[in-house]
C-alpha positions as a printed NumPy array, in Angstrom:
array([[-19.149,  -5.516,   5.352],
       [-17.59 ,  -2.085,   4.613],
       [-19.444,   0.18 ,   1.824],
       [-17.5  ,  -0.122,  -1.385],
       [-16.731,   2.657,  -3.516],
       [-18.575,   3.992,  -6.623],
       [-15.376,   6.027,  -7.75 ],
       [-12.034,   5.571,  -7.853],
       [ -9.194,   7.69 ,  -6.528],
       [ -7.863,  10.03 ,  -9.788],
       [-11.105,   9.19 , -11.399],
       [-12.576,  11.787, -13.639],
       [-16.42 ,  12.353, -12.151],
       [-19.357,  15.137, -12.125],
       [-20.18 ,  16.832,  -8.733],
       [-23.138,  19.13 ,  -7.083],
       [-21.463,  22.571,  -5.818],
       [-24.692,  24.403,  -4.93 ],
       [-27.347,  24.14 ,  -7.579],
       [-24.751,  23.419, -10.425],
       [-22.673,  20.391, -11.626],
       [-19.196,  20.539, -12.175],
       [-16.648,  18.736, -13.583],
       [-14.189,  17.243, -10.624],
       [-11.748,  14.55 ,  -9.841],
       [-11.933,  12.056,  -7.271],
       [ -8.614,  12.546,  -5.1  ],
       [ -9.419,  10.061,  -1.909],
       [-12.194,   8.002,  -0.792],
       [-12.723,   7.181,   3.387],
       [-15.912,   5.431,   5.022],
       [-16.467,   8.097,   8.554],
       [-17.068,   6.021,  11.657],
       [-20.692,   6.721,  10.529],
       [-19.874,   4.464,   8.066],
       [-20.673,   7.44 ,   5.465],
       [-18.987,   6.931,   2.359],
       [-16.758,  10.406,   1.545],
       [-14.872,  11.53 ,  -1.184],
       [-12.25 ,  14.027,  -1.813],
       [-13.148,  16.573,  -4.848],
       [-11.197,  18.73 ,  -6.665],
       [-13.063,  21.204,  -9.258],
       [-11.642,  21.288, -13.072],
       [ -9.9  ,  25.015, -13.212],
       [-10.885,  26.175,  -9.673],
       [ -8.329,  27.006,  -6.527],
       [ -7.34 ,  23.762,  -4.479],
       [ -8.7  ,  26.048,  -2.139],
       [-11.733,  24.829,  -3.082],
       [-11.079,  21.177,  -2.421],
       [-13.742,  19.424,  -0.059],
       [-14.917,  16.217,   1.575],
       [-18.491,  15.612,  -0.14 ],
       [-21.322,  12.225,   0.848],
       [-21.428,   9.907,  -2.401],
       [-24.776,  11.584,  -3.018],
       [-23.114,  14.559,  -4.718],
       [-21.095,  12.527,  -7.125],
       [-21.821,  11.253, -10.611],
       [-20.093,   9.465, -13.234],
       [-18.652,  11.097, -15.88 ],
       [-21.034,   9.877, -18.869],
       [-22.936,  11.178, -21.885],
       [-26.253,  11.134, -19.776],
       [-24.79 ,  12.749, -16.81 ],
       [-23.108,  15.489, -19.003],
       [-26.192,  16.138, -20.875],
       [-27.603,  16.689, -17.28 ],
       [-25.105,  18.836, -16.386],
       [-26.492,  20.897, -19.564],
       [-29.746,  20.931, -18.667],
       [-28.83 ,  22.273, -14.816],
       [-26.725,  24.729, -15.759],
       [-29.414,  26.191, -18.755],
       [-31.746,  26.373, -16.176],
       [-30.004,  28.013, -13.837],
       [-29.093,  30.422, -16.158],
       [-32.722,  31.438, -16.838],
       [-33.089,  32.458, -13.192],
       [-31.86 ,  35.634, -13.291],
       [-34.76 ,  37.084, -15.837],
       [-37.111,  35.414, -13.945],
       [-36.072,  37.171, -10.202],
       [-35.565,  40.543, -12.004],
       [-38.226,  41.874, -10.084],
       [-37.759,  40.731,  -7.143],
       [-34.11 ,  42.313,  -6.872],
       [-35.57 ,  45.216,  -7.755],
       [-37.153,  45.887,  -4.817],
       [-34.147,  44.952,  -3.006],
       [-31.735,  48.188,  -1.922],
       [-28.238,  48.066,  -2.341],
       [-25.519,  48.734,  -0.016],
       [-22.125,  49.302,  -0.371],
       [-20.129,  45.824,  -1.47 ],
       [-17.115,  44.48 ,   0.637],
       [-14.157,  46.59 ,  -0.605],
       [-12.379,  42.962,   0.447],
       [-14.103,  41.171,  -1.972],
       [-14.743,  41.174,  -5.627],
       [-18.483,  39.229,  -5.397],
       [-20.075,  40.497,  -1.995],
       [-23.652,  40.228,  -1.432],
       [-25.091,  42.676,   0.797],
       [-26.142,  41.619,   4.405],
       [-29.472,  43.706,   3.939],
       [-30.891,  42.529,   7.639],
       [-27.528,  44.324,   9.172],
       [-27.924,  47.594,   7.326],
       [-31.826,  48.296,   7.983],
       [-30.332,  49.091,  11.537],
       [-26.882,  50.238,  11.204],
       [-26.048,  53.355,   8.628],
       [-22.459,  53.787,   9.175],
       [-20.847,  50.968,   9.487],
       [-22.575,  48.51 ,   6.458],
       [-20.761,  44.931,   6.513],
       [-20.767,  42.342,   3.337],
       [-21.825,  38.44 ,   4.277],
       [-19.704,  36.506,   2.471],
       [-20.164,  35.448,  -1.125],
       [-19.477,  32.636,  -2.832],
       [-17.211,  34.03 ,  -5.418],
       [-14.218,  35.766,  -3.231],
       [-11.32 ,  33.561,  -3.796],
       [-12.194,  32.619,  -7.267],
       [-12.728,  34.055, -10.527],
       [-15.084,  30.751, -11.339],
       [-18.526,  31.502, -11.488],
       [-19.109,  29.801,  -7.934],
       [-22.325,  28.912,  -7.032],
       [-24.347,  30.523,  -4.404],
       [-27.207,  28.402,  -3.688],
       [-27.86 ,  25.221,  -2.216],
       [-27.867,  22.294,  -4.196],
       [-31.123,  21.341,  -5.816],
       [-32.632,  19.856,  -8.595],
       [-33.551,  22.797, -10.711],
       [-36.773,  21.465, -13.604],
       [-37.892,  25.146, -15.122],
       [-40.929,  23.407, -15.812],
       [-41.799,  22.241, -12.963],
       [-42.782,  26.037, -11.044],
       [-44.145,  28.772, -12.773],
       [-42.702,  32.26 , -12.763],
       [-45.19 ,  33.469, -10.043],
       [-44.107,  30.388,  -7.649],
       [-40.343,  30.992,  -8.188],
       [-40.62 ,  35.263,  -7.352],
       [-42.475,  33.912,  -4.421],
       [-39.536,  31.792,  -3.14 ],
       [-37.147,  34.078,  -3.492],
       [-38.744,  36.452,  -0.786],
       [-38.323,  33.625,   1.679],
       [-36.281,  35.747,   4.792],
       [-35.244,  34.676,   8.173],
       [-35.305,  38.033,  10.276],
       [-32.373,  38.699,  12.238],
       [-32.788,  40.077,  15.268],
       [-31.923,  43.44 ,  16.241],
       [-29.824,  42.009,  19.054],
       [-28.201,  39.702,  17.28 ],
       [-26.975,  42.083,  14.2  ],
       [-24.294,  43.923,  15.905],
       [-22.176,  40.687,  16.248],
       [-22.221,  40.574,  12.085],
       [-21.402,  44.011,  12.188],
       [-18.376,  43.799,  14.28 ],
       [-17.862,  40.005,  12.67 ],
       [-17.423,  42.236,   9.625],
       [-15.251,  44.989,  10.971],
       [-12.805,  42.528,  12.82 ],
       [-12.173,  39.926,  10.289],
       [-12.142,  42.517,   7.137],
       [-10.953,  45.817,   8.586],
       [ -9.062,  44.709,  11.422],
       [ -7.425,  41.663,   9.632],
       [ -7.88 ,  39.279,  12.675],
       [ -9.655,  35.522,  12.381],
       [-11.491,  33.608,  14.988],
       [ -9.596,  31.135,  16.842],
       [-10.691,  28.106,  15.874],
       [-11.791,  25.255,  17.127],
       [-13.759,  27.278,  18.479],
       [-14.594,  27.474,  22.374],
       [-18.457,  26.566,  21.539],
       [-18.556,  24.69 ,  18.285],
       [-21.852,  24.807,  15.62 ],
       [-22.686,  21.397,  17.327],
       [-22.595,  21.915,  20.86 ],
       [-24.594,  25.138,  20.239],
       [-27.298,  22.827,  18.477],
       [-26.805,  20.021,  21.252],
       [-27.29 ,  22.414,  24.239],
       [-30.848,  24.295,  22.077],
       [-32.253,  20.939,  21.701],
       [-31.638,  20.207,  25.71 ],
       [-33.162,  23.421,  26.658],
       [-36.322,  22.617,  24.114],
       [-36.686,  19.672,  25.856],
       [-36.749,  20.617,  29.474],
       [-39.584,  22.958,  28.281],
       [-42.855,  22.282,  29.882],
       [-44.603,  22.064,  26.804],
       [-42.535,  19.992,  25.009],
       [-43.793,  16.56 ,  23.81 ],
       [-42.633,  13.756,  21.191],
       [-43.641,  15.553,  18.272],
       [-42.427,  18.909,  19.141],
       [-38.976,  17.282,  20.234],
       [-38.728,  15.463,  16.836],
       [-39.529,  18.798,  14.985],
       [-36.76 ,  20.502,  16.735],
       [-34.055,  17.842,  15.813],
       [-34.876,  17.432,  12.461],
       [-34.564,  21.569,  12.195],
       [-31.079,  21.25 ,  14.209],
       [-30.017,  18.535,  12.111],
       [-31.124,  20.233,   8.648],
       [-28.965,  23.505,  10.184],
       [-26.561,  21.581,  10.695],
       [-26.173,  20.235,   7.192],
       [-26.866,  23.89 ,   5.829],
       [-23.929,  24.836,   7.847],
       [-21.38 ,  22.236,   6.748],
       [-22.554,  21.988,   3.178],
       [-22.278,  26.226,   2.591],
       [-19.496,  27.225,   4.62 ],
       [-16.606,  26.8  ,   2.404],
       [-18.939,  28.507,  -0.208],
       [-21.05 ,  31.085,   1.2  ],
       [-20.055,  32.125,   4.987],
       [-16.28 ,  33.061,   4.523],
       [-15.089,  36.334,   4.073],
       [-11.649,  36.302,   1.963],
       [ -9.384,  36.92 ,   4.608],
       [-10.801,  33.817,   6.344],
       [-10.054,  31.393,   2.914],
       [ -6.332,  29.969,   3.703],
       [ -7.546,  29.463,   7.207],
       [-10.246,  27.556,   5.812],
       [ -8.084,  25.8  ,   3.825],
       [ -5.312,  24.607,   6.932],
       [ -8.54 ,  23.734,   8.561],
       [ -9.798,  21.173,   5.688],
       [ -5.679,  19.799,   5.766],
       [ -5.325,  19.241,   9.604],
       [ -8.904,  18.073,  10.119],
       [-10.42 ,  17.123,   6.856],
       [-12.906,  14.129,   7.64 ],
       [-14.227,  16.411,  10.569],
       [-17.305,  18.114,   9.824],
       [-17.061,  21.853,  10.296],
       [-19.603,  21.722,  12.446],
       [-17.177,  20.509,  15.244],
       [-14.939,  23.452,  14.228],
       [-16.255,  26.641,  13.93 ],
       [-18.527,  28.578,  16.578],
       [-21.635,  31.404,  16.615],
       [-20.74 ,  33.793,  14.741],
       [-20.272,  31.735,  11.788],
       [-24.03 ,  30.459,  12.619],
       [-25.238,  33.476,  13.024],
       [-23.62 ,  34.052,   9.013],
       [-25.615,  31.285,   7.972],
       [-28.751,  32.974,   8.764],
       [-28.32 ,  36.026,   6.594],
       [-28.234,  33.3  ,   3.814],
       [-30.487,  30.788,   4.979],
       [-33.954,  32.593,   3.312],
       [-32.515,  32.22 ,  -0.358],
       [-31.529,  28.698,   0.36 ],
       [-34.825,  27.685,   1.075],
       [-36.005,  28.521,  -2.368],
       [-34.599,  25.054,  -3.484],
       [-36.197,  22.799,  -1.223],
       [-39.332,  20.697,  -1.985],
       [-41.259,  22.256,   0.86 ],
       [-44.513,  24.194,   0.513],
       [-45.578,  27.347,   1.704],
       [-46.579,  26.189,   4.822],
       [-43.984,  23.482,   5.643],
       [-41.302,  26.768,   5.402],
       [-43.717,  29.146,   7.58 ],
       [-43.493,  26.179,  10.147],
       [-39.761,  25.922,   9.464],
       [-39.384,  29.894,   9.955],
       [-40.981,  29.72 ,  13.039],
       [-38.143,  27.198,  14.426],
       [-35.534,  28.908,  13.162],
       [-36.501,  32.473,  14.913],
       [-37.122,  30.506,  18.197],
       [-33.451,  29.101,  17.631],
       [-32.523,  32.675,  16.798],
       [-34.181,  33.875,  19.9  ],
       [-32.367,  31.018,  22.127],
       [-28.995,  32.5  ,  20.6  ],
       [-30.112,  36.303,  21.744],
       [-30.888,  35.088,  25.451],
       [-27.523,  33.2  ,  25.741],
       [-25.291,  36.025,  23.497],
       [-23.562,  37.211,  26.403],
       [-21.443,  33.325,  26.598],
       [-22.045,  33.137,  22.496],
       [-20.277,  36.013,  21.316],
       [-17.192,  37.697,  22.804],
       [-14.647,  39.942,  20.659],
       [-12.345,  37.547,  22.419],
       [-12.789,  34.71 ,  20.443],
       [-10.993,  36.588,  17.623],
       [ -6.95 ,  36.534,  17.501],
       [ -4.269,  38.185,  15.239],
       [ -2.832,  36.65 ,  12.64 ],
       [  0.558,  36.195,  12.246],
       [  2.53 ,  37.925,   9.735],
       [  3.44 ,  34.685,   7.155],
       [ -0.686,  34.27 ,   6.803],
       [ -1.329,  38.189,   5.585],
       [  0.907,  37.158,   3.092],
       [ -0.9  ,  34.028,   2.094],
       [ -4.305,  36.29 ,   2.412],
       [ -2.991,  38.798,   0.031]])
């Protein structure tokens, strides 16, 4: 038998964006041929831009218990800040996309590169909704003490050297330039994973357990990837783009769509992701060490990876849209 549905289409419901619950409507409902049950959400007072496919897991009635939950999230979120004061501190500052009105700084890029000093995307570009930057999680202020959370937030996944020119010129081209990447791309998010697993295994030194480590790290990138995107890894330019995409191939994880560089963008914000996921200290030095060797694997095969090529103009009817 089919899954049934928990919501109805038009029905008034709660949903996870990042860390946060907001208040949505369910627009469609579709079981994948994973038999995954998906649901089409649009957030109360944000851009249809903003629309997305999201797993059942992310939903919740619209009650009194799941609106006083909503309360509690959001309070708690809102205590962050005073609590990672110092750790910003110590964090430079660089200059902000001039494309953007919310740009976080892509601090790994400018240790190496003075002149030219790119923005990662941010959440809060196409919006003027306070759009959430982190990843889901269930946030108990409680739970981790003020020492715990500063430590957390210092999680970082090192770019390497070689690799940080390509989000330099990702920057240049997309918000100086005005081009996009052609998309689907040549050498989607998935294939990229598919072909690092292959070469793990033909490894001499791989066995079961090590194999099983790597595709439960591939597979957690993966959902990273799909679940942040449409937040966190698009520049503004890129947003209507984004948003033909979701039309055209909707029920298609964007993992099957876009290519390396937009990886490699996920990396940059990768570190403060981690800071909401139940693993300790170790499990994430463990994790860390996965993701560099993935990081490495994408260095040694750059040359096929990333190519100013895969980048087109856009035509003159979508600068208008971008404006």
């Amino acid at each position: 038998m089919p899954p049934k549905f928990k919501f109805a289409e038009g029905e008034k419901v709660l949903c996870f964006h990042g860390p946060l619950i907001y208040e949505a409507k369910c627009l469609k409902a579709s079981i994948t041929k994973e038999k995954q049950v998906k649901y089409f959400i649009h957030y109360a007072g944000w851009n249809k831009n903003w629309d997305e496919w999201v797993p059942e897991s992310r939903v919740l009635k619209y009650n009194e218990t799941n609106v006083l939950r909503q309360k509690e999230v959001q309070k708690a979120h809102m205590a962050q800040p005073s609590k990672s004061k110092k750790a910003k501190s110590r964090k430079t500052e660089s200059v902000k996309d001039t494309d953007s009105r919310a740009s976080t700084p892509n601090q790994e890029v400018n240790k190496g590169i003075k002149n030219k000093q790119p923005s990662t995307p941010s959440s809060g570009q196409d919006s003027s909704s306070d759009v959430p930057r982190k990843k889901r999680g269930r946030l108990d202020p409680s739970v981790e003490s003020e020492e715990q959370f500063l430590n957390k937030v210092e999680v970082k996944v090192k770019i390497p050297d070689e690799l940080k020119p390509w989000l330099v010129d990702d920057w240049d081209v997309i918000s100086r330039q005005r081009k996009l990447a052609i998309l689907p791309a040549k050498v989607c998010v998935d294939e990229i994973l598919e072909n690092y697993v292959t070469y793990k295994k033909s490894s001499k030194t791989n066995n079961a357990n090590k194999e099983s480590a790597i595709i439960e790290v591939t597979n957690g990138i993966k959902e990273y990837f799909n679940v942040m995107l449409g937040t966190q890894l698009l520049y503004k330019f890129e947003r209507p783009q984004y948003a033909e995409i979701l039309q055209e191939h909707g029920m298609t994880p964007m993992s099957k769509i876009y290519g390396s560089v937009h990886l490699l963008r996920l990396f940059v914000k990768l570190g403060s992701m981690l800071a909401y996921t139940p693993l300790d200290e170790k499990s994430i030095q463990l994790l860390l060490v996965h993701i560099q060797d993935f990081l490495k694997y994408l260095v040694k095969n750059s040359s096929t990876l990333f190519s100013l090529q895969h980048y087109g103009n856009a035509p003159p009817e979508y600068h208008r849209k971008a404006q």
